[in-house]
C-alpha positions as CSV (number, residue, x, y, z in Angstrom):
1,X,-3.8,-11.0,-30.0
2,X,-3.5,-13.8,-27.4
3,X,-1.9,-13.0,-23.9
4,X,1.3,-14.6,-24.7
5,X,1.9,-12.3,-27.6
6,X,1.0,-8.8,-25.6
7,X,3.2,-10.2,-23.1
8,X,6.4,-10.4,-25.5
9,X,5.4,-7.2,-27.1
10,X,5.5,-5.4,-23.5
11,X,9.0,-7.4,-23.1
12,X,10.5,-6.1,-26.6
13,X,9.5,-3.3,-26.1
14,X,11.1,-2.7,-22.9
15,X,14.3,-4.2,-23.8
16,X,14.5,-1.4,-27.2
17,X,14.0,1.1,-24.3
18,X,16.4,0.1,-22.1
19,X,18.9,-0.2,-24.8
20,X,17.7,3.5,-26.6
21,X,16.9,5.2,-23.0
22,X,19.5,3.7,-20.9
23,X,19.0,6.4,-18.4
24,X,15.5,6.6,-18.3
25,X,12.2,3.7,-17.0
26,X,10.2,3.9,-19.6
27,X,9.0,0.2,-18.8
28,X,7.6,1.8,-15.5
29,X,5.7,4.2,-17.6
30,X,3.4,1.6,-19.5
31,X,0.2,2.4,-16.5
32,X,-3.0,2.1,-17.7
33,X,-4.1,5.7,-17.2
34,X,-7.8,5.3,-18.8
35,X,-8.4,3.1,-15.9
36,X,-6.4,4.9,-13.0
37,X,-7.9,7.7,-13.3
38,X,-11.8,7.3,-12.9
39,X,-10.9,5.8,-9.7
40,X,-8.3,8.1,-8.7
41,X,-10.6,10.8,-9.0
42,X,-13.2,9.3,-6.6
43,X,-9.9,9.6,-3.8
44,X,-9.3,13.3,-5.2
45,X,-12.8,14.4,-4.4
46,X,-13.1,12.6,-0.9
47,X,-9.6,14.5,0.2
48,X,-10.7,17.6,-0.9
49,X,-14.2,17.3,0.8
50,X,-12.6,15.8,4.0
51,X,-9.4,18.2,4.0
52,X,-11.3,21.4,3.2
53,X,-9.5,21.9,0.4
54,X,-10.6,24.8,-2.3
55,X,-7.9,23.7,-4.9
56,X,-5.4,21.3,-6.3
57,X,-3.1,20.7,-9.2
58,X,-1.7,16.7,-9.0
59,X,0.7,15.2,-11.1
60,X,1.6,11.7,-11.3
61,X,5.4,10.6,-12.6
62,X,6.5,7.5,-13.7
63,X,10.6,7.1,-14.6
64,X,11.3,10.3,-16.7
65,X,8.0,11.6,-17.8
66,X,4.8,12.8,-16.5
67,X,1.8,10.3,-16.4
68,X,-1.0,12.4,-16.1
69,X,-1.7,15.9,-14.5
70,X,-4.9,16.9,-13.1
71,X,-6.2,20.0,-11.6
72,X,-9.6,20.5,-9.5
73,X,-11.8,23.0,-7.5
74,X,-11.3,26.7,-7.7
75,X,-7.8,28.6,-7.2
76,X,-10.1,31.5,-6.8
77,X,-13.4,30.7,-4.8
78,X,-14.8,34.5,-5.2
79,X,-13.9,34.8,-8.7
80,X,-14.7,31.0,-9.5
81,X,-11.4,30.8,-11.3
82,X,-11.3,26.9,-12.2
83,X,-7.3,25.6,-11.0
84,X,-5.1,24.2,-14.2
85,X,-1.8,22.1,-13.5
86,X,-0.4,25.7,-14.6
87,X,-2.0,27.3,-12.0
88,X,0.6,28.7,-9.2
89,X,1.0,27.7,-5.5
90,X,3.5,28.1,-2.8
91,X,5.6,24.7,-2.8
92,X,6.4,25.7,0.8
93,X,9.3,23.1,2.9
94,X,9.1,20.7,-0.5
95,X,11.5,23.9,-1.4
96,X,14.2,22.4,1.1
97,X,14.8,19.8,-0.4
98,X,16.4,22.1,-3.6
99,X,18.3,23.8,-0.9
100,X,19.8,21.2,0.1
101,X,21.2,19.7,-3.1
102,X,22.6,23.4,-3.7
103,X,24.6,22.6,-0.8
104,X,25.6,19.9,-1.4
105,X,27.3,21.2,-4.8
106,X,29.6,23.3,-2.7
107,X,30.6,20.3,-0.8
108,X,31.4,17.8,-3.7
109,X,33.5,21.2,-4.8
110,X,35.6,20.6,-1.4
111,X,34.0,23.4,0.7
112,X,33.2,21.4,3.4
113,X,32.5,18.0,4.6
114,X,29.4,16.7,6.2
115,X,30.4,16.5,9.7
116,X,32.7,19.3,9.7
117,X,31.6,22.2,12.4
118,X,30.1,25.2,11.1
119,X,30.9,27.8,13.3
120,X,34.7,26.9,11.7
121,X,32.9,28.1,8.2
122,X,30.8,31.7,9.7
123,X,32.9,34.9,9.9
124,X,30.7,37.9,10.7
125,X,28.7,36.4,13.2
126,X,28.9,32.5,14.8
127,X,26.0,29.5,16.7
128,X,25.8,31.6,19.6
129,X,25.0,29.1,22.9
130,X,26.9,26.0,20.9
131,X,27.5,23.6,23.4
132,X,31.6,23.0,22.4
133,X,31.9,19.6,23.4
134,X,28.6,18.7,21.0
135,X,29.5,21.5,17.5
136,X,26.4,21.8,15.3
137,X,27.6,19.8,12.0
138,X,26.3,20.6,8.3
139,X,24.7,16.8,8.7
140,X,23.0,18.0,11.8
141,X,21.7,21.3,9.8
142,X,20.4,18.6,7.0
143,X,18.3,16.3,9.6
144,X,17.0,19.2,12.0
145,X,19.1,17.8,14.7
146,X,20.9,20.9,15.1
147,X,19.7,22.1,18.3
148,X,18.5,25.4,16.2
149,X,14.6,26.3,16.7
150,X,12.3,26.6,14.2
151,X,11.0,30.3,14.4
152,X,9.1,31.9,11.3
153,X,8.8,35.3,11.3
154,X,6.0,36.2,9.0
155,X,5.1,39.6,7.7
156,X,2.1,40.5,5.8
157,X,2.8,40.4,1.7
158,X,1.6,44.1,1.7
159,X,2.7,45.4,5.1
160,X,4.9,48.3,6.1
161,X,7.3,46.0,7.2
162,X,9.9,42.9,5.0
163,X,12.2,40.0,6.0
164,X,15.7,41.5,7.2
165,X,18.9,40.1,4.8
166,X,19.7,37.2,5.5
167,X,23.1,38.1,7.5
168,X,21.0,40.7,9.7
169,X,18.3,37.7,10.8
170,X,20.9,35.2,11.2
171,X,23.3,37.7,13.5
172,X,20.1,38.4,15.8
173,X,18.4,35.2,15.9
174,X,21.1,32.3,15.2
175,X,21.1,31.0,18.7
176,X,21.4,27.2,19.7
177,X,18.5,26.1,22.1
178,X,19.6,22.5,22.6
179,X,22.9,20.1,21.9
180,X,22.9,18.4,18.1
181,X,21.0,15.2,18.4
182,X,19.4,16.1,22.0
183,X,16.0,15.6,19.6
184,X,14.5,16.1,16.1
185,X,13.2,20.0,15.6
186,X,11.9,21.0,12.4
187,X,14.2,24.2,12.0
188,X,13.6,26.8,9.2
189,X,16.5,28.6,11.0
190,X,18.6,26.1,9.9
191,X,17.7,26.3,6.2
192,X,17.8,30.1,6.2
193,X,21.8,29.2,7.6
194,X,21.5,26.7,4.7
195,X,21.0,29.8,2.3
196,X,23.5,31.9,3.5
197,X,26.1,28.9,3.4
198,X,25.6,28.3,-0.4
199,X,26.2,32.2,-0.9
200,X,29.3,32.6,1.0
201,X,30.7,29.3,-0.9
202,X,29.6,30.1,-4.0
203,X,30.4,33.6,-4.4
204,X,27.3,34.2,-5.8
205,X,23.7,35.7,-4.7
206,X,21.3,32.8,-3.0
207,X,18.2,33.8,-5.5
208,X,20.5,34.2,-8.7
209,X,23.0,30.4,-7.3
210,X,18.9,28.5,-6.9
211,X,17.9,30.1,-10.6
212,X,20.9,29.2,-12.4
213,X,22.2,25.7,-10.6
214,X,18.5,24.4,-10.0
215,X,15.6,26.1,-11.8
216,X,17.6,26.7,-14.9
217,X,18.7,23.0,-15.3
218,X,15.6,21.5,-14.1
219,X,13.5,23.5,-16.7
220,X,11.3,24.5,-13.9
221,X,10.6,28.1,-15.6
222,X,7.5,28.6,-13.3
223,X,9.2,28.3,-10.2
224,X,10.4,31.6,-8.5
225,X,10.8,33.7,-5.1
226,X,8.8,36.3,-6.2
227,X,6.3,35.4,-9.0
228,X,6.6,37.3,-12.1
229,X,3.6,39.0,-14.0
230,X,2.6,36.0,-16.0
231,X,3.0,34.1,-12.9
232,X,0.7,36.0,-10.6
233,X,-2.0,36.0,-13.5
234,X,-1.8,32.0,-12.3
235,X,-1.5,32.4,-8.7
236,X,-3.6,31.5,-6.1
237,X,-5.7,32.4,-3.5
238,X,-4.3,30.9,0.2
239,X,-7.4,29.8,2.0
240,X,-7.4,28.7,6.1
241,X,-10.0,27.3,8.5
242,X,-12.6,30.0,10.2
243,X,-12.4,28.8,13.8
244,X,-16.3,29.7,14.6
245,X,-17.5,28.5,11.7
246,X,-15.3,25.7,10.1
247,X,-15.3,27.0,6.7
248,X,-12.5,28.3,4.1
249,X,-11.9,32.0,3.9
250,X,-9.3,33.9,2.6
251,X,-5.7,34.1,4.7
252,X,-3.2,37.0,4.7
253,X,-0.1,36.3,2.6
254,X,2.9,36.1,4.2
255,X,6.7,36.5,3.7
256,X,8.8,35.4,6.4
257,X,12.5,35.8,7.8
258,X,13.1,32.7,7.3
259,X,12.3,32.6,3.6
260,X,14.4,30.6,2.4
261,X,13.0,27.7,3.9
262,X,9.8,27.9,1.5
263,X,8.6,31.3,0.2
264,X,8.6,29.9,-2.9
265,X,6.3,29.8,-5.5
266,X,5.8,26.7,-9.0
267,X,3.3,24.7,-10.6
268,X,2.9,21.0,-10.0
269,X,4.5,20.7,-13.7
270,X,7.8,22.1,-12.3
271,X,7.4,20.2,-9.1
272,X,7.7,17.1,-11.2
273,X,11.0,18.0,-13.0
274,X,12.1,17.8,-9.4
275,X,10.5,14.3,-8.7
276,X,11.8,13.1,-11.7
277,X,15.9,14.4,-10.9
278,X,15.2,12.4,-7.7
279,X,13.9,9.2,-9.3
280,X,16.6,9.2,-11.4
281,X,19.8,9.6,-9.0
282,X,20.0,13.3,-9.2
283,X,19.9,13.5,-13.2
284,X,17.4,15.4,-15.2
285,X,17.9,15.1,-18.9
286,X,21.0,13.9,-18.5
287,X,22.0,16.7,-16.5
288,X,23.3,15.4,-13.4
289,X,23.3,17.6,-10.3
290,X,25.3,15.9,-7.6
291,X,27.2,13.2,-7.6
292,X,25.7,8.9,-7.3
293,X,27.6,9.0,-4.1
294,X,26.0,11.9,-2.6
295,X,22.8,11.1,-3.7
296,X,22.9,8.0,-1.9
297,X,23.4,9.6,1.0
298,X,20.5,11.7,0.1
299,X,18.6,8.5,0.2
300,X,19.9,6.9,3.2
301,X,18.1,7.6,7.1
302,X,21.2,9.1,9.1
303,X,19.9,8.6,12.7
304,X,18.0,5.5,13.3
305,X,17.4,6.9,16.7
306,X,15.2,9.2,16.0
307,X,13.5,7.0,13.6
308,X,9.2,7.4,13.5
309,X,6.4,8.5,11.8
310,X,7.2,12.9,10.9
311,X,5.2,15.7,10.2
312,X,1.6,15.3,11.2
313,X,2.2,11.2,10.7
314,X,4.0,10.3,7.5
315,X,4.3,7.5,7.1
316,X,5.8,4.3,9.8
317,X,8.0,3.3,12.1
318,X,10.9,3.0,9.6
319,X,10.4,6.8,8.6
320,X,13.6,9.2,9.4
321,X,15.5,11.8,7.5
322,X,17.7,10.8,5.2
323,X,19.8,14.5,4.0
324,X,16.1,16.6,4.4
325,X,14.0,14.1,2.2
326,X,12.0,11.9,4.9
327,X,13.4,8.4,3.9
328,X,10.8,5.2,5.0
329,X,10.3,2.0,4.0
330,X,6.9,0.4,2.3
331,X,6.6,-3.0,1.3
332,X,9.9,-3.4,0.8
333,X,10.6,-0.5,-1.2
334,X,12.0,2.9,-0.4
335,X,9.9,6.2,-0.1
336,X,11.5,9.8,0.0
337,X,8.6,12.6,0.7
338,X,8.7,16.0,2.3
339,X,5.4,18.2,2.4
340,X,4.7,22.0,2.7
341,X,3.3,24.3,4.9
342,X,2.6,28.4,5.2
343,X,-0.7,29.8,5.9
344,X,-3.2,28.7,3.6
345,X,-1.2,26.6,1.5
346,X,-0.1,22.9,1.8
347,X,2.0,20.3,-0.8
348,X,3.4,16.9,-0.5
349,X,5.6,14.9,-3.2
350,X,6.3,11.4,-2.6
351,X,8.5,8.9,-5.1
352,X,9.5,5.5,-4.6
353,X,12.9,4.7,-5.7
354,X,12.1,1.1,-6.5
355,X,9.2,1.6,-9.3
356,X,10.1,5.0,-10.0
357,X,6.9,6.3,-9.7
358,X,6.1,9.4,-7.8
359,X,3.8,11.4,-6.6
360,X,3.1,15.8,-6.5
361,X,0.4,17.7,-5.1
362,X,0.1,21.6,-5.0
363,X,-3.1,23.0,-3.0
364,X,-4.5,26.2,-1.7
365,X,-5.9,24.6,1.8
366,X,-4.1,25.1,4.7
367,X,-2.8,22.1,7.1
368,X,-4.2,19.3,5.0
369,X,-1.5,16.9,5.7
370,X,-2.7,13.9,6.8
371,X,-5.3,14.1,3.9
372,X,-2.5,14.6,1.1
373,X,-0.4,11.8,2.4
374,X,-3.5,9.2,2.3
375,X,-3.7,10.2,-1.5
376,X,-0.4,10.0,-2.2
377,X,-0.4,6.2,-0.9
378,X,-3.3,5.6,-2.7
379,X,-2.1,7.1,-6.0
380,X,1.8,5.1,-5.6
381,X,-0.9,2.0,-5.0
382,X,-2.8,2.6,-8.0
383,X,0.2,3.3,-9.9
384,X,1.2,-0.1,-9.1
385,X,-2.3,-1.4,-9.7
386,X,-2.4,-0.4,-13.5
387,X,1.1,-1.6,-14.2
388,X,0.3,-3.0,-18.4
């Protein structure tokens, strides 16, 4: 079959597409996979070795499907218990990004607006120190310019001791440290006050609002607070950095006060039912969760003052946050990306809006960053690469 011929096959074939699968890029998923993924691999193994990482599950995305899925190393290094793209992690901060589209569905339901002042919205207990000229706004809350601190709180998964409610941390520890927009400060305060927002709109539990307004819809069935039976069969060991002798070992699990800024557990299959609603304006087989408009917003940097490379380096100059997905600018195309973070776990997902191709990584090594971003670019690149 002569070149010309593939080439108007590859053409028809994407116009029936377009015309059956309005909706959907299936176009963008024609890669050549057989040849990505030798090559791939050779990056997978270097981040790991470099990174320190015992495990991974990837998955790569290309419009509305999965591309490929690949897992590596061993979720348990004791037992030698070989990681599957079923295999469970904590997603960590990517979890924010969820949070905040639950928001978000109160607001297109007239709630609130973006800039609106919150303290207006609290009842039993307010922003202590808020500077009134300068009021901490819902748009502030989204792009860690709030003035809020970060703070953690861990406890030990089998301690004595658990996370307060929500309402008890937040009346104890919701205390502004600096105006809005004095500087950016990665707050999981602020997406705990996130949490306890979406409950006091909706009406409903936080858990039970994420289950049935995100997970449910998303089909991300292995995605949870608290991992159920079949779920902790899967899970994985969290692994950290010995100081004295540079090697992996075992790390405590934690819960935190904060949890609702990422204690919470999926599979890299779930994770990309979530790059996928993002690639696609918010939709998910044909679901739609909020609104083209607000989506947009989603997608657009807010303050180009504070506008740099985030977290640990990703990715350039242009990189800000948009509405909590870091929003940069690559060759002329646009990248969202958040990563993840708690003791002896770290994620990333990336997606570029322009290909619709994305980018998920789940791991069980702890503050490998810089190493996950690196493959992420290289796997968007490749992506690009193999383009039939």
């Amino acid at each position: 079959m002569t070149k010309l011929r593939i080439f108007s096959l590859h053409l028809l074939i994407c116009i029936l597409a377009l015309i059956i699968f309005p909706a959907g890029n299936i176009c963008a998923q024609l890669v050549d996979i057989d040849r990505l993924v030798p090559e791939f691999e050779i990056s997978i193994k270097q981040m790991m070795l470099e990174g320190k990482v015992p495990s991974c599950a990837i998955a790569l995305v290309s419009g509305d499907g999965i591309l490929w899925t690949g897992a590596y190393g061993y979720s348990n290094r004791w037992a030698r218990t070989p990681a599957v793209p079923s295999t469970v992690y904590l997603i960590g901060s990517t979890f924010k990004t969820m949070s905040m589209f639950a928001l978000l569905q109160q607001m297109e339901q007239g709630k609130f607006k973006l800039d609106d002042r919150i303290n207006d919205y609290l009842a039993e207990f307010k922003i202590e120190d808020e500077d009134p000229a300068h009021p901490v706004t819902f748009r502030h809350l989204l792009t860690h310019t709030s003035g809020l601190p970060g703070d953690f709180g861990g406890y030990p998964v089998w301690g004595d001791t658990v996370p307060p409610s929500l309402s008890d941390y937040l009346k104890k520890s919701l205390k502004a440290q600096n105006p809005p927009l004095t500087r950016v400060v990665y707050s999981n305060m602020a997406y705990t006050l996130i949490a306890y927002l979406v409950e006091q709109f909706s009406g409903i539990p936080y858990k039970q609002y994420m289950q049935e307004h995100i997970f449910d819809p998303l089909e991300m069935n292995d995605t949870a607070f608290a991992p159920r039976p079949d779920m902790e069969e899967r899970l994985s060991i969290p692994y950290e950095i010995d100081r004295e002798t540079g090697l992996s070992k075992p790390a405590v699990r934690v819960k935190a006060n904060v949890w609702p800024a990422g204690i919470v557990y999926g599979t890299v299959t779930n994770q990309t039912n979530w790059l996928i609603t993002n690639l696609n304006g918010g939709i998910f087989k044909g679901h739609r969760l909020i609104s083209e408009e607000t989506f947009e917003q989603v997608m657009t940097r807010q303050y180009d003052q504070f506008a740099g490379p985030v977290s640990r380096g990703w990715l350039n100059e242009t990189t800000g946050y948009g509405l909590t997905w870091w929003i940069s600018q690559r060759n002329g195309e646009t990248l969202f990306a958040h990563s993840g973070s708690v003791t002896g776990y770290t994620a990333f997902l990336v997606g570029n809006r322009e290909q619709k191709t994305g980018f998920a990584i789940l791991t069980n090594g702890h503050r490998a960053h810089t190493h996950l971003y690196n493959l992420a670019i290289k796997a968007l690149d490749l992506m690009e690469t193999y383009k039939k």
